[in-house]
mmCIF file of the N, C-alpha and C atoms, coordinates in Angstrom:
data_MODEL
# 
_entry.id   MODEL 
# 
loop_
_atom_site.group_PDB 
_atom_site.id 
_atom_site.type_symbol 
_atom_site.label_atom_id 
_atom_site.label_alt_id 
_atom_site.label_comp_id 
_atom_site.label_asym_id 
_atom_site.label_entity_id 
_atom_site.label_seq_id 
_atom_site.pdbx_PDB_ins_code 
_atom_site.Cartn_x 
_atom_site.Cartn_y 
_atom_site.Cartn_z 
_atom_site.occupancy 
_atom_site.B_iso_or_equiv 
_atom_site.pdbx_formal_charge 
_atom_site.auth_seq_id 
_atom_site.auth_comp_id 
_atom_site.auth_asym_id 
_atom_site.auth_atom_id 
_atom_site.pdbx_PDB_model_num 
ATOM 1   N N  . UNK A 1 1  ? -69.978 6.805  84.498  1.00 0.00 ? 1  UNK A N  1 
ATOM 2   C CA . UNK A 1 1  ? -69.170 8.009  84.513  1.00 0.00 ? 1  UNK A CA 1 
ATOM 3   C C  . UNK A 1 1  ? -67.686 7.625  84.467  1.00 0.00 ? 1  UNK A C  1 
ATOM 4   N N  . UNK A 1 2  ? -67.005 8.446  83.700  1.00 0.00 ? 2  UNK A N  1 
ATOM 5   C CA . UNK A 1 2  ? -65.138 8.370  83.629  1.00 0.00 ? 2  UNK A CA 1 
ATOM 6   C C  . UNK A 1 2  ? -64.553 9.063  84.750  1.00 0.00 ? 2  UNK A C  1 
ATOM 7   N N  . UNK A 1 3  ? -63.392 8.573  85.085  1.00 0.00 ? 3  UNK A N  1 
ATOM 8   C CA . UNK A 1 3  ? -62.703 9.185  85.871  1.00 0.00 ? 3  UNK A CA 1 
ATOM 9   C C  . UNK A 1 3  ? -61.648 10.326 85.420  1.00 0.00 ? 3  UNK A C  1 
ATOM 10  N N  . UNK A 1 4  ? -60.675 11.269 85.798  1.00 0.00 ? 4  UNK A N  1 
ATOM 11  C CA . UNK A 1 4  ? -60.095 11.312 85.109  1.00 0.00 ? 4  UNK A CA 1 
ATOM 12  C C  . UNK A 1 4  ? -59.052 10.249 84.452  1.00 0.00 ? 4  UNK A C  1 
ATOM 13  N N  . UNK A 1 5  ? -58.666 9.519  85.498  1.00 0.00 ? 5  UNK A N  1 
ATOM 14  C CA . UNK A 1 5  ? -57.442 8.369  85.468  1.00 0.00 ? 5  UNK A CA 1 
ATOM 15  C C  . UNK A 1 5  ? -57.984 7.704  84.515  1.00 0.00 ? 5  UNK A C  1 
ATOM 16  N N  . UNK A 1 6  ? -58.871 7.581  83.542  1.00 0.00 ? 6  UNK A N  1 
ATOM 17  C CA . UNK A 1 6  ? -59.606 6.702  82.916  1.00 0.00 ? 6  UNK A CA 1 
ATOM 18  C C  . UNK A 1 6  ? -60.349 5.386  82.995  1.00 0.00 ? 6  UNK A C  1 
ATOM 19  N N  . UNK A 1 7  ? -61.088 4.867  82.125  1.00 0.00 ? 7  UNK A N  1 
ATOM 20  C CA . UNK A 1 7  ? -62.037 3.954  82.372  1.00 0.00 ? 7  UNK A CA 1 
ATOM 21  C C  . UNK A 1 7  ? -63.196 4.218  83.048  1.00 0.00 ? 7  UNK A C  1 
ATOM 22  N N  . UNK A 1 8  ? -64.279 3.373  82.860  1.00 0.00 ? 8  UNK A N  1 
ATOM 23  C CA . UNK A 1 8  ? -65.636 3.825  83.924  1.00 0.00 ? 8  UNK A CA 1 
ATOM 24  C C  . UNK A 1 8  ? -65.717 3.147  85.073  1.00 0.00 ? 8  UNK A C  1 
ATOM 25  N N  . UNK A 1 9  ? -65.931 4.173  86.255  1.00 0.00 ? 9  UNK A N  1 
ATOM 26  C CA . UNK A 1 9  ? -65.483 4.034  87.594  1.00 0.00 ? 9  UNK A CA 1 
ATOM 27  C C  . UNK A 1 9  ? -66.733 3.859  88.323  1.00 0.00 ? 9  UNK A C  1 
ATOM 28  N N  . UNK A 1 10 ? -67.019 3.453  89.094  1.00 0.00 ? 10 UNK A N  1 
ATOM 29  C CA . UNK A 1 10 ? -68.414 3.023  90.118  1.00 0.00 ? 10 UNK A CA 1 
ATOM 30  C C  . UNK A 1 10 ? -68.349 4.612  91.039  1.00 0.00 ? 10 UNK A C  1 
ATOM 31  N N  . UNK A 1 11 ? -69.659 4.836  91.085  1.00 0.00 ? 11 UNK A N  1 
ATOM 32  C CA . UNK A 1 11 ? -69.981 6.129  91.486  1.00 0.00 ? 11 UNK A CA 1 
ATOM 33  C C  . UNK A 1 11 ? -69.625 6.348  93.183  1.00 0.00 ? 11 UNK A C  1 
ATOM 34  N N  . UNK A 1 12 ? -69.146 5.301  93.631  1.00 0.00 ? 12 UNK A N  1 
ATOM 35  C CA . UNK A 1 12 ? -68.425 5.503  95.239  1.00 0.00 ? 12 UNK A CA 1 
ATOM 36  C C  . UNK A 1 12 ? -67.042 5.829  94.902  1.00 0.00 ? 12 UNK A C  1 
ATOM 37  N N  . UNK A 1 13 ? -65.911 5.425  93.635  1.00 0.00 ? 13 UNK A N  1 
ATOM 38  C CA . UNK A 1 13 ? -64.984 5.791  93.473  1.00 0.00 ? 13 UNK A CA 1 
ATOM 39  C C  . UNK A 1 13 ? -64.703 6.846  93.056  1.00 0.00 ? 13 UNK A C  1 
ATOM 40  N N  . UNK A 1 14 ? -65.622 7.502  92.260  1.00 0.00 ? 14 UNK A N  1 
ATOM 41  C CA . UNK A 1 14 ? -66.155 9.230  92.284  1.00 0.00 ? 14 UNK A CA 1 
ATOM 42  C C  . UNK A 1 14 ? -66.102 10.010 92.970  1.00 0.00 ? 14 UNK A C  1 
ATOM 43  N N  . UNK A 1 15 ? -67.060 9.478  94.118  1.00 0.00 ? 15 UNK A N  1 
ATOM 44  C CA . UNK A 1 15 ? -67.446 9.630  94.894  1.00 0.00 ? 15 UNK A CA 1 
ATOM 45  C C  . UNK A 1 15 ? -65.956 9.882  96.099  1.00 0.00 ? 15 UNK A C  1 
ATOM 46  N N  . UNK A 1 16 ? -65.638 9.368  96.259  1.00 0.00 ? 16 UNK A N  1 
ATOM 47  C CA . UNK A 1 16 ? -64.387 9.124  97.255  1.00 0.00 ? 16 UNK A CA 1 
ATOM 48  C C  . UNK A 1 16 ? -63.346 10.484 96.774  1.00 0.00 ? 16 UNK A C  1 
ATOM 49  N N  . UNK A 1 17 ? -63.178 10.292 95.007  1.00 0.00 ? 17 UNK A N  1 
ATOM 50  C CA . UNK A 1 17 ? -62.238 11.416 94.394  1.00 0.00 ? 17 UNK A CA 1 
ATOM 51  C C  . UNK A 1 17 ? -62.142 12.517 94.845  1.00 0.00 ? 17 UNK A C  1 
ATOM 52  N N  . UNK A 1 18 ? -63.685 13.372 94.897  1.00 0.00 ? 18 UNK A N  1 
ATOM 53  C CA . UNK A 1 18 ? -64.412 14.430 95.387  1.00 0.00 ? 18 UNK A CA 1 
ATOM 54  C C  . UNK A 1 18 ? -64.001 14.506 96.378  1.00 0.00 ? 18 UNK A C  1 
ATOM 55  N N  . UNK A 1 19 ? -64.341 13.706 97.233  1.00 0.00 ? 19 UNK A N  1 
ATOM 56  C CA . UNK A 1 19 ? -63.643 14.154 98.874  1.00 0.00 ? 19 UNK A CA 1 
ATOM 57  C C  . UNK A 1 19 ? -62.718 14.095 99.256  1.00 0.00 ? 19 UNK A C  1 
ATOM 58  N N  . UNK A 1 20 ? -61.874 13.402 98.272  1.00 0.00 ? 20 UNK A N  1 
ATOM 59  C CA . UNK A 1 20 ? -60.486 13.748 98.839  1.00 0.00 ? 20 UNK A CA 1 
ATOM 60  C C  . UNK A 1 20 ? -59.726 15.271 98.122  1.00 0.00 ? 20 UNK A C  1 
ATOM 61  N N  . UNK A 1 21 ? -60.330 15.501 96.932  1.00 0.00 ? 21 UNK A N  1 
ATOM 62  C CA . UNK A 1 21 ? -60.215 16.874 95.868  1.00 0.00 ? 21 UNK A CA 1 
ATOM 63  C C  . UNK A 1 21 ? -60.816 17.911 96.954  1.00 0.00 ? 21 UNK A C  1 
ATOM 64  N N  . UNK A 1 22 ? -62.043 18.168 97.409  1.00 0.00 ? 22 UNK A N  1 
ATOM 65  C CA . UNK A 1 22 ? -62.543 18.897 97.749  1.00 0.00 ? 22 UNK A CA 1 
ATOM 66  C C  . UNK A 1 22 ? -62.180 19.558 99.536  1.00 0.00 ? 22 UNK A C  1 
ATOM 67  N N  . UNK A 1 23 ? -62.111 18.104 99.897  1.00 0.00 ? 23 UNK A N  1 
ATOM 68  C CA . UNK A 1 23 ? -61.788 17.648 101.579 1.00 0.00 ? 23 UNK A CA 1 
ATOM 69  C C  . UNK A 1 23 ? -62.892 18.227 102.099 1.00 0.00 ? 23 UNK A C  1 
ATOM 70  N N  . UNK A 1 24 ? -63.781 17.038 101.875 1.00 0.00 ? 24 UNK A N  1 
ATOM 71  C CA . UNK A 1 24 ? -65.784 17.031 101.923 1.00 0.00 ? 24 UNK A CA 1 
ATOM 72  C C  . UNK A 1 24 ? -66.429 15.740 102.787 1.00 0.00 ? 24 UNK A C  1 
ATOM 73  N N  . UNK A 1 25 ? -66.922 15.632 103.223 1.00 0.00 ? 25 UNK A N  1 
ATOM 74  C CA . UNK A 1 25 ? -68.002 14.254 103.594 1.00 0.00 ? 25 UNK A CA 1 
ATOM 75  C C  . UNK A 1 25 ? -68.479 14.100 102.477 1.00 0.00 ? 25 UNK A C  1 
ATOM 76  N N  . UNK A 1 26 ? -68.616 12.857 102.384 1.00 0.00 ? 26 UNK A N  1 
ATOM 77  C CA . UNK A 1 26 ? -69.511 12.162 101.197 1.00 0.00 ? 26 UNK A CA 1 
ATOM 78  C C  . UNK A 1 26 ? -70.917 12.846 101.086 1.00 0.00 ? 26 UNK A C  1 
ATOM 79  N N  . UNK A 1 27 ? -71.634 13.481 102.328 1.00 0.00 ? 27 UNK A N  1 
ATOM 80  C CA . UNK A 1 27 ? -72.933 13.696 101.933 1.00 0.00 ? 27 UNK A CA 1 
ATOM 81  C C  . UNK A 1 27 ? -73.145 14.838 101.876 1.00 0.00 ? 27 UNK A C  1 
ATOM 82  N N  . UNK A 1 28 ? -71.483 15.975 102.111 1.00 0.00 ? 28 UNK A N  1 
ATOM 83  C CA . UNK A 1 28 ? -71.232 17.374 101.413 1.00 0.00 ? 28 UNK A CA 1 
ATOM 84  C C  . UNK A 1 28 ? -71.046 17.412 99.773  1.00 0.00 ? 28 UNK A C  1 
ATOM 85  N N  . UNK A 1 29 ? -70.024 16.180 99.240  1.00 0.00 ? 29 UNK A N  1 
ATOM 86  C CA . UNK A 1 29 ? -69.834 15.772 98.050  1.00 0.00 ? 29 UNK A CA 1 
ATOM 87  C C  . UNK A 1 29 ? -71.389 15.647 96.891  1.00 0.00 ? 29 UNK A C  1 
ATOM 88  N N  . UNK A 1 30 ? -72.339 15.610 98.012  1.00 0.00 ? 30 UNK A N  1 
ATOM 89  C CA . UNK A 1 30 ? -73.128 15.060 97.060  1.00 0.00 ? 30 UNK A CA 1 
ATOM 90  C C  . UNK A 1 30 ? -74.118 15.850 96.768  1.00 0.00 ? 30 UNK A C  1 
ATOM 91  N N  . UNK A 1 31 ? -73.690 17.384 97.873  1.00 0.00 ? 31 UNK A N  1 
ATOM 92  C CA . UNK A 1 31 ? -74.274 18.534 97.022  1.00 0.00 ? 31 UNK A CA 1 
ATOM 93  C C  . UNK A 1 31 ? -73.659 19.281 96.419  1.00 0.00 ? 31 UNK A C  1 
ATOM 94  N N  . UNK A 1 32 ? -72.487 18.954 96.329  1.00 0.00 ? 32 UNK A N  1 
ATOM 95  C CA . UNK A 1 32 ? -71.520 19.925 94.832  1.00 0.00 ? 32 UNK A CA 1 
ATOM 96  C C  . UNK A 1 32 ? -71.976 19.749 93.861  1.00 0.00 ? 32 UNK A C  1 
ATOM 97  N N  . UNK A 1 33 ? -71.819 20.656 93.024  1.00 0.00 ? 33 UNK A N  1 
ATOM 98  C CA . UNK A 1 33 ? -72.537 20.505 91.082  1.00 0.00 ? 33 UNK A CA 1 
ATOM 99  C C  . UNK A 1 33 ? -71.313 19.549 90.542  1.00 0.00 ? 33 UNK A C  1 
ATOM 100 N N  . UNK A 1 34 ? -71.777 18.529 90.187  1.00 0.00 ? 34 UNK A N  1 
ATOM 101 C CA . UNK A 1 34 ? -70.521 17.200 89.660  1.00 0.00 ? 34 UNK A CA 1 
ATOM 102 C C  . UNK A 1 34 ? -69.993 18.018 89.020  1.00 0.00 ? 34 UNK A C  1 
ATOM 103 N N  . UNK A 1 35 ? -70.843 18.322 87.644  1.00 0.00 ? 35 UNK A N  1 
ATOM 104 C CA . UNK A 1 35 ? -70.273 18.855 86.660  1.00 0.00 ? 35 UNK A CA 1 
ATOM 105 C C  . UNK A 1 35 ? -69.013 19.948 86.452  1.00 0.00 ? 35 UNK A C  1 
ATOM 106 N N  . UNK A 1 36 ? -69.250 20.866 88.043  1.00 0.00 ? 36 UNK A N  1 
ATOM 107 C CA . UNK A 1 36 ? -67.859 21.833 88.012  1.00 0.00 ? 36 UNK A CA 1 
ATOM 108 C C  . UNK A 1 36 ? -66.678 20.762 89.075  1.00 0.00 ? 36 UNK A C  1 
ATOM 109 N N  . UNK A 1 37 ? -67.231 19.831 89.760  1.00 0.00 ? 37 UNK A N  1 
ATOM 110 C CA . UNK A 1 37 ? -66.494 19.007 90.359  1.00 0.00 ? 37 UNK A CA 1 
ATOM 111 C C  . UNK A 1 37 ? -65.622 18.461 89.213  1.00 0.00 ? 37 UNK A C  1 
ATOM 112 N N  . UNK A 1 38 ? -66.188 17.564 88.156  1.00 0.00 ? 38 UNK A N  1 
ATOM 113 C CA . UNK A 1 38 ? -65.165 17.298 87.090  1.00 0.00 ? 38 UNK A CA 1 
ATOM 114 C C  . UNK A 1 38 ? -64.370 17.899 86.765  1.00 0.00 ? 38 UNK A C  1 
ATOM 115 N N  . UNK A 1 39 ? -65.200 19.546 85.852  1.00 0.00 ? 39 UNK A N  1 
ATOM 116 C CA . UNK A 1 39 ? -64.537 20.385 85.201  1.00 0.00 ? 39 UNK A CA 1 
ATOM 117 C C  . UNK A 1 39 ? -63.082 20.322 86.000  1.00 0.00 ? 39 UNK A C  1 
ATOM 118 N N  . UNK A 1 40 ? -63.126 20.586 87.484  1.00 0.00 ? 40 UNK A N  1 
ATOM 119 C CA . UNK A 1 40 ? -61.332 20.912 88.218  1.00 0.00 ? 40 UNK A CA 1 
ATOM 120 C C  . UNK A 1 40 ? -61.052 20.105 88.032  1.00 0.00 ? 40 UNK A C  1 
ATOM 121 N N  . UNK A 1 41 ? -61.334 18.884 88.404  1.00 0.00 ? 41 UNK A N  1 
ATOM 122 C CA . UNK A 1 41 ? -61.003 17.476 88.740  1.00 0.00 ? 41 UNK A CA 1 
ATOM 123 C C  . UNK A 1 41 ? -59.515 17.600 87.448  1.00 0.00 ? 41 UNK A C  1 
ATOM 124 N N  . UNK A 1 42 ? -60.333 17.386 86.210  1.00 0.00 ? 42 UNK A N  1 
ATOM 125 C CA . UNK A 1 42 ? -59.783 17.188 84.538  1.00 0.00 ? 42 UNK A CA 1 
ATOM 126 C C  . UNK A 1 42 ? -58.580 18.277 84.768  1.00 0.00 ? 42 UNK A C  1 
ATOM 127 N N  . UNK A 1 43 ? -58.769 19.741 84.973  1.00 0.00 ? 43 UNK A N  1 
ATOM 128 C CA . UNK A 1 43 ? -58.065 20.836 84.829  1.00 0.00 ? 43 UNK A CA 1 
ATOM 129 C C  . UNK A 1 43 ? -56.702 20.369 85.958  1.00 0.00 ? 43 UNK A C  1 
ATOM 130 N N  . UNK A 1 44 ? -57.148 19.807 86.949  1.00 0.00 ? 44 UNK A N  1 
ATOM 131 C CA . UNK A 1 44 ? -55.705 20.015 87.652  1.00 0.00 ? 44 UNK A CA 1 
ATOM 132 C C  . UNK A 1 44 ? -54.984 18.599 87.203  1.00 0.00 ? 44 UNK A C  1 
ATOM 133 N N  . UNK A 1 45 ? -55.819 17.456 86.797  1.00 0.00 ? 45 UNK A N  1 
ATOM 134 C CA . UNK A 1 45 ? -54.821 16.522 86.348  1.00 0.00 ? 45 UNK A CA 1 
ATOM 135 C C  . UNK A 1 45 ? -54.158 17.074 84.710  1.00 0.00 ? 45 UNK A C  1 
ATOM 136 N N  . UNK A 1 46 ? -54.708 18.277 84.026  1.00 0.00 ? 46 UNK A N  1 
ATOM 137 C CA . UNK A 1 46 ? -54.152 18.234 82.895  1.00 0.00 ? 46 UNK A CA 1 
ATOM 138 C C  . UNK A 1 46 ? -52.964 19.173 83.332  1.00 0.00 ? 46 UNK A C  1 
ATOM 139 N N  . UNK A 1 47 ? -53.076 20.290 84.286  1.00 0.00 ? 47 UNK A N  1 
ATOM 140 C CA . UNK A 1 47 ? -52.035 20.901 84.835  1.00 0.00 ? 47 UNK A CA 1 
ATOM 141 C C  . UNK A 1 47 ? -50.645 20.572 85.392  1.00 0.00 ? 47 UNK A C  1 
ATOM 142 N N  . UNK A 1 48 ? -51.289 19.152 86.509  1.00 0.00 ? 48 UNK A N  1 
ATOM 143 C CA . UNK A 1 48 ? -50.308 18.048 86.729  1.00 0.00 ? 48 UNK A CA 1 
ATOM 144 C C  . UNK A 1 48 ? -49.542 17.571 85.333  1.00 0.00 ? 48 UNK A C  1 
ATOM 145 N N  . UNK A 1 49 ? -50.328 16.964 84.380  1.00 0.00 ? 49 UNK A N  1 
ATOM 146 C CA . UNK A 1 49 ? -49.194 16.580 82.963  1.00 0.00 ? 49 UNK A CA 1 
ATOM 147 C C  . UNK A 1 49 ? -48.735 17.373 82.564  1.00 0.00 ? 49 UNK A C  1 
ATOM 148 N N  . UNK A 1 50 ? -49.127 18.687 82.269  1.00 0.00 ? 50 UNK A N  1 
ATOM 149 C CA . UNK A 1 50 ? -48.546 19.963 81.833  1.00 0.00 ? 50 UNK A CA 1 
ATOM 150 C C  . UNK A 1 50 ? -46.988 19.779 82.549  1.00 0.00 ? 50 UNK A C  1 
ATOM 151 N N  . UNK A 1 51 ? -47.199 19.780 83.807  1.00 0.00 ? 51 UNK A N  1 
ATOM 152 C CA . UNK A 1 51 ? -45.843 20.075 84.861  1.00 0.00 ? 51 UNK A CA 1 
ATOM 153 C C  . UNK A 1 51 ? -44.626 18.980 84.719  1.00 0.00 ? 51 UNK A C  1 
ATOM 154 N N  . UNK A 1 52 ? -45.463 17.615 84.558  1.00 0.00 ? 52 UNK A N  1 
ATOM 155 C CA . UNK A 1 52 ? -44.694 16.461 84.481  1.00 0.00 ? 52 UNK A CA 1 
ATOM 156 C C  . UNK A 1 52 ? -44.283 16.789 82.746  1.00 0.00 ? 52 UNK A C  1 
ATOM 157 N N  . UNK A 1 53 ? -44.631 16.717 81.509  1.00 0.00 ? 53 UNK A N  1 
ATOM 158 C CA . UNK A 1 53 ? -43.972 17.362 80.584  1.00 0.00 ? 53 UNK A CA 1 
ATOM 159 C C  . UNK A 1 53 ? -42.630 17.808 80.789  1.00 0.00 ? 53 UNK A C  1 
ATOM 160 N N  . UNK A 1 54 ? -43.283 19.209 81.317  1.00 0.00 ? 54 UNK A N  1 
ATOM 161 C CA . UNK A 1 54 ? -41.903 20.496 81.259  1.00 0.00 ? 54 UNK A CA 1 
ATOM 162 C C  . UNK A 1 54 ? -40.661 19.432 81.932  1.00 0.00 ? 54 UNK A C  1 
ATOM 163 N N  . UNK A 1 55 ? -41.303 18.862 83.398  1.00 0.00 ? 55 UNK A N  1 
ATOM 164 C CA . UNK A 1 55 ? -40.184 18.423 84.119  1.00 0.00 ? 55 UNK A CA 1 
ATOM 165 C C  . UNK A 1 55 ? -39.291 17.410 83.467  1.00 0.00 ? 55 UNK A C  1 
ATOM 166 N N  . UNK A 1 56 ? -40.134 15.979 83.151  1.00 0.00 ? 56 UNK A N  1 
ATOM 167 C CA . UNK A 1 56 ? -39.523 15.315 82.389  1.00 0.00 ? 56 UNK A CA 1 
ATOM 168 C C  . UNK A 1 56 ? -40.434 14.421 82.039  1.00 0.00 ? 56 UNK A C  1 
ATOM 169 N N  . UNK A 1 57 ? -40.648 13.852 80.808  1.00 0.00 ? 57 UNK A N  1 
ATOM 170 C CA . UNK A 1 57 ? -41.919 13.508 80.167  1.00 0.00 ? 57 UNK A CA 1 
ATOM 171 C C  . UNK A 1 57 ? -41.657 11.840 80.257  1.00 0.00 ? 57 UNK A C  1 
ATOM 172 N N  . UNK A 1 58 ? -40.372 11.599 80.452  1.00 0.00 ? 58 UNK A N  1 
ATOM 173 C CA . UNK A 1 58 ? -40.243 10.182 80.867  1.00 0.00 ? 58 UNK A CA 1 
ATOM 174 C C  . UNK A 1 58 ? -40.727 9.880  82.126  1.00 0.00 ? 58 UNK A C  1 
ATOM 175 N N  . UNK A 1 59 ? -41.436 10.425 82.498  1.00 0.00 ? 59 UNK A N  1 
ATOM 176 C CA . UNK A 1 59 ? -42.251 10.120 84.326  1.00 0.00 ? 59 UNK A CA 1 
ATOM 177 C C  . UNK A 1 59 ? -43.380 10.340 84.084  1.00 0.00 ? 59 UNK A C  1 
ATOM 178 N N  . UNK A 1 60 ? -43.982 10.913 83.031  1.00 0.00 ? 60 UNK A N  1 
ATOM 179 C CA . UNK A 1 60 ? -45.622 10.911 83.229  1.00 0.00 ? 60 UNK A CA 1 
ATOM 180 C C  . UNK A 1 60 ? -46.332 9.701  82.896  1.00 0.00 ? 60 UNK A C  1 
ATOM 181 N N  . UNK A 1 61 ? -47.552 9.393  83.791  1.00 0.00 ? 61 UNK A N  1 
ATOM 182 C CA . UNK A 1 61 ? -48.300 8.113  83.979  1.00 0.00 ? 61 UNK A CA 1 
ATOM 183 C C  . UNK A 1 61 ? -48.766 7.779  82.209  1.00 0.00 ? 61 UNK A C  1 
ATOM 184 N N  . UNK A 1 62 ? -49.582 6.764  81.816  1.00 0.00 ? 62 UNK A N  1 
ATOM 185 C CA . UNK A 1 62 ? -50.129 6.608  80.361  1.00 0.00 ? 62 UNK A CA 1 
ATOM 186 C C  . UNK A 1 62 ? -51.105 7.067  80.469  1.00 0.00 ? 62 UNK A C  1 
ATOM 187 N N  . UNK A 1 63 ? -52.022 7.707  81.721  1.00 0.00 ? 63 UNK A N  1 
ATOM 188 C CA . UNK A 1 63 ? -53.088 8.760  81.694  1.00 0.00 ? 63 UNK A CA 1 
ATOM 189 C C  . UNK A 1 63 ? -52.599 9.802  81.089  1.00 0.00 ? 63 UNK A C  1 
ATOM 190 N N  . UNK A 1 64 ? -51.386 10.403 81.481  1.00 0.00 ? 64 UNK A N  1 
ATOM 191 C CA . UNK A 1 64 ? -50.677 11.436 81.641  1.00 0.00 ? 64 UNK A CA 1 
ATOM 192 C C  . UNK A 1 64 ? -50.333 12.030 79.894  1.00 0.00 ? 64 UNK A C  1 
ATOM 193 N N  . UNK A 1 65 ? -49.923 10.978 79.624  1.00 0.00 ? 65 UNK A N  1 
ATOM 194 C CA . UNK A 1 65 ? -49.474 11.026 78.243  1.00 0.00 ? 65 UNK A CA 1 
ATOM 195 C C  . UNK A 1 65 ? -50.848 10.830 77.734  1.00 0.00 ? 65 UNK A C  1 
ATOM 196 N N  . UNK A 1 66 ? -51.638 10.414 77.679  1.00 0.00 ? 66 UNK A N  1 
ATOM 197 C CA . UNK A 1 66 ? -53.099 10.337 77.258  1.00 0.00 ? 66 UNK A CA 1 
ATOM 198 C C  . UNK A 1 66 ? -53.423 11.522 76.931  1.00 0.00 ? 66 UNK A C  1 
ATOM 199 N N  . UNK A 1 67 ? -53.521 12.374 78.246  1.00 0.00 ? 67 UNK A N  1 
ATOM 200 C CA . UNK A 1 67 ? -54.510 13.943 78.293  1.00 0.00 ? 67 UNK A CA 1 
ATOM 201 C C  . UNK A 1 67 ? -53.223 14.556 77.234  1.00 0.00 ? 67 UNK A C  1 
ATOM 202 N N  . UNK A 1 68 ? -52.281 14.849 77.570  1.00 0.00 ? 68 UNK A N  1 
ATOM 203 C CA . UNK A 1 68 ? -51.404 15.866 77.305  1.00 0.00 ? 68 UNK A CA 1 
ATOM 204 C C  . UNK A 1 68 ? -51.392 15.513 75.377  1.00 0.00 ? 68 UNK A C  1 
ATOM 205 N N  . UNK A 1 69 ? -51.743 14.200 75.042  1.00 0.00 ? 69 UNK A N  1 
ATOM 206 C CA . UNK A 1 69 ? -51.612 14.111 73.350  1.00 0.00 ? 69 UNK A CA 1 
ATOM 207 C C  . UNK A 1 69 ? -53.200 15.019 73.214  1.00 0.00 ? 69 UNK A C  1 
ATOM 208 N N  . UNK A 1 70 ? -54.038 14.527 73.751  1.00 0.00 ? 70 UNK A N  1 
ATOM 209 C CA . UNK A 1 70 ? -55.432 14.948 73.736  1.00 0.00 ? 70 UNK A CA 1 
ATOM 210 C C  . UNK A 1 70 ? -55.234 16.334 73.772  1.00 0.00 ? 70 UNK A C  1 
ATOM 211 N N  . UNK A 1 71 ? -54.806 17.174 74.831  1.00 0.00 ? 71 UNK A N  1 
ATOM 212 C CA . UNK A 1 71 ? -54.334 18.441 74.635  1.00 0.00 ? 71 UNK A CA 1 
ATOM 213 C C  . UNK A 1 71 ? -54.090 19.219 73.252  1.00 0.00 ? 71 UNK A C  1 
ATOM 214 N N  . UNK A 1 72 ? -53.257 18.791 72.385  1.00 0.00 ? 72 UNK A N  1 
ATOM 215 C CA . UNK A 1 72 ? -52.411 18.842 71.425  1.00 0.00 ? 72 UNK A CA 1 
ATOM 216 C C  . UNK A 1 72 ? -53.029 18.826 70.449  1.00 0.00 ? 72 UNK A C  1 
ATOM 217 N N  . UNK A 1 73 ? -54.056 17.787 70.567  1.00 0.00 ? 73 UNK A N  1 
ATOM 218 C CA . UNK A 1 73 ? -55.040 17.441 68.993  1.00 0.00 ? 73 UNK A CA 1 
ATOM 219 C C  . UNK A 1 73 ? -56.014 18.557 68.982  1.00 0.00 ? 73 UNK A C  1 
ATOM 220 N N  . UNK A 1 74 ? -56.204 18.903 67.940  1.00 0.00 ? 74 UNK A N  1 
ATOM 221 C CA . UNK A 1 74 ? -57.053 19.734 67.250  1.00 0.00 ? 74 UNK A CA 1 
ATOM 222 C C  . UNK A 1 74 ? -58.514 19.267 67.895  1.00 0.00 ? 74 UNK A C  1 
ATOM 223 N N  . UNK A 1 75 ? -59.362 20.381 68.410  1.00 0.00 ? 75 UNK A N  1 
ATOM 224 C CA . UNK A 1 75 ? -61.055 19.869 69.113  1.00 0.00 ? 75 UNK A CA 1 
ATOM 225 C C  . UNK A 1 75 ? -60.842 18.856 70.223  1.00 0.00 ? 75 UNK A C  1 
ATOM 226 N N  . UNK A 1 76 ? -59.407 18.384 70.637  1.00 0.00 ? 76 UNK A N  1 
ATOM 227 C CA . UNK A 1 76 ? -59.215 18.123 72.020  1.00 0.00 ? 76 UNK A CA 1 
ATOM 228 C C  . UNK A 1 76 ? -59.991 18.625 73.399  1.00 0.00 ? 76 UNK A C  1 
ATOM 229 N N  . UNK A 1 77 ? -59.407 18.257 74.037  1.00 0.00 ? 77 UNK A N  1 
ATOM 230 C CA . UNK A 1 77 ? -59.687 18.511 75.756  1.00 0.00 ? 77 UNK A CA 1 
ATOM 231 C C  . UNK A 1 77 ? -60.899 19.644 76.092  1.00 0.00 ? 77 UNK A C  1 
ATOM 232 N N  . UNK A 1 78 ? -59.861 20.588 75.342  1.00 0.00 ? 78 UNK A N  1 
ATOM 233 C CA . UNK A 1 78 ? -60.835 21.889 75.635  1.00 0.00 ? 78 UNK A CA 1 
ATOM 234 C C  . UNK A 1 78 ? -62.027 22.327 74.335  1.00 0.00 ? 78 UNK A C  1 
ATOM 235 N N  . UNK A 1 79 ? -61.678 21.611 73.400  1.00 0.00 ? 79 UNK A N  1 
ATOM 236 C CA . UNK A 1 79 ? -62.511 21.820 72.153  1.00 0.00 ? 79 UNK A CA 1 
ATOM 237 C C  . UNK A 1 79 ? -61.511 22.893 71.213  1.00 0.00 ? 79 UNK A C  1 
ATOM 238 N N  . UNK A 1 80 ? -60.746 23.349 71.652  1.00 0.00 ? 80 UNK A N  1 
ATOM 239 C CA . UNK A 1 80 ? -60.036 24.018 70.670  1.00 0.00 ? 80 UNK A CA 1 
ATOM 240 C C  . UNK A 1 80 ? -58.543 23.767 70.183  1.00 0.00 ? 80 UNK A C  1 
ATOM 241 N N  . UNK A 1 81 ? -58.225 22.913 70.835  1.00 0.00 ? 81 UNK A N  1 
ATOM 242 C CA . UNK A 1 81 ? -56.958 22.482 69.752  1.00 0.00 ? 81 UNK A CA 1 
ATOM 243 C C  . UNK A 1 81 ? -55.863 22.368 71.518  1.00 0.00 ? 81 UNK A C  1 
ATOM 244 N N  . UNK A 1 82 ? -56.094 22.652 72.561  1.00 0.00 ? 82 UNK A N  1 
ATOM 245 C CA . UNK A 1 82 ? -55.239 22.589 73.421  1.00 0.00 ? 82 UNK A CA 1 
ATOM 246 C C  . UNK A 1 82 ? -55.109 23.708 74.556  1.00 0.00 ? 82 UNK A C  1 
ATOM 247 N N  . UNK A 1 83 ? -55.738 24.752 74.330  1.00 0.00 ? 83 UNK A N  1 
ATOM 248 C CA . UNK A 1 83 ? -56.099 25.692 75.079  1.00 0.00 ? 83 UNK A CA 1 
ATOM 249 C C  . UNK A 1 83 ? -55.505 25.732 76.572  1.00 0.00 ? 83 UNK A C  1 
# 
């Protein structure tokens, strides 16, 4: 599994994300539906670049700049061009 920060991450570092996103026990974490766990996970780090953008785009991480080109491209992030 990917993180958002990128690369594939060992499922305790996932794991850990969640609970600190959620502010969960690990063995509350592990009855959330991942799948809408991601879905926010993705949405507030693309919100975060969104913000770092506007603010000043010379401060966003190379994740940062990652999502936010991904954004932009056509069938990107959201499947529709940037949504």
């Amino acid at each position: 599994m990917y993180l958002i920060h990128g690369g594939p991450q060992p499922d305790e570092a996932i794991l850990s994300n969640v609970c600190d996103a959620f502010t969960c026990t690990p063995p509350e974490a592990k009855d959330i539906d991942w799948r809408d766990a991601m879905e926010v996970l993705e949405y507030r780090m693309l919100s975060a670049a969104k913000t770092q953008h506007n603010e000043d785009i010379t401060k966003m991480t190379p994740s940062m700049a990652a999502l936010w080109v991904e954004m932009l491209t056509p069938g990107g992030v959201t499947g529709n061009g940037g949504g």
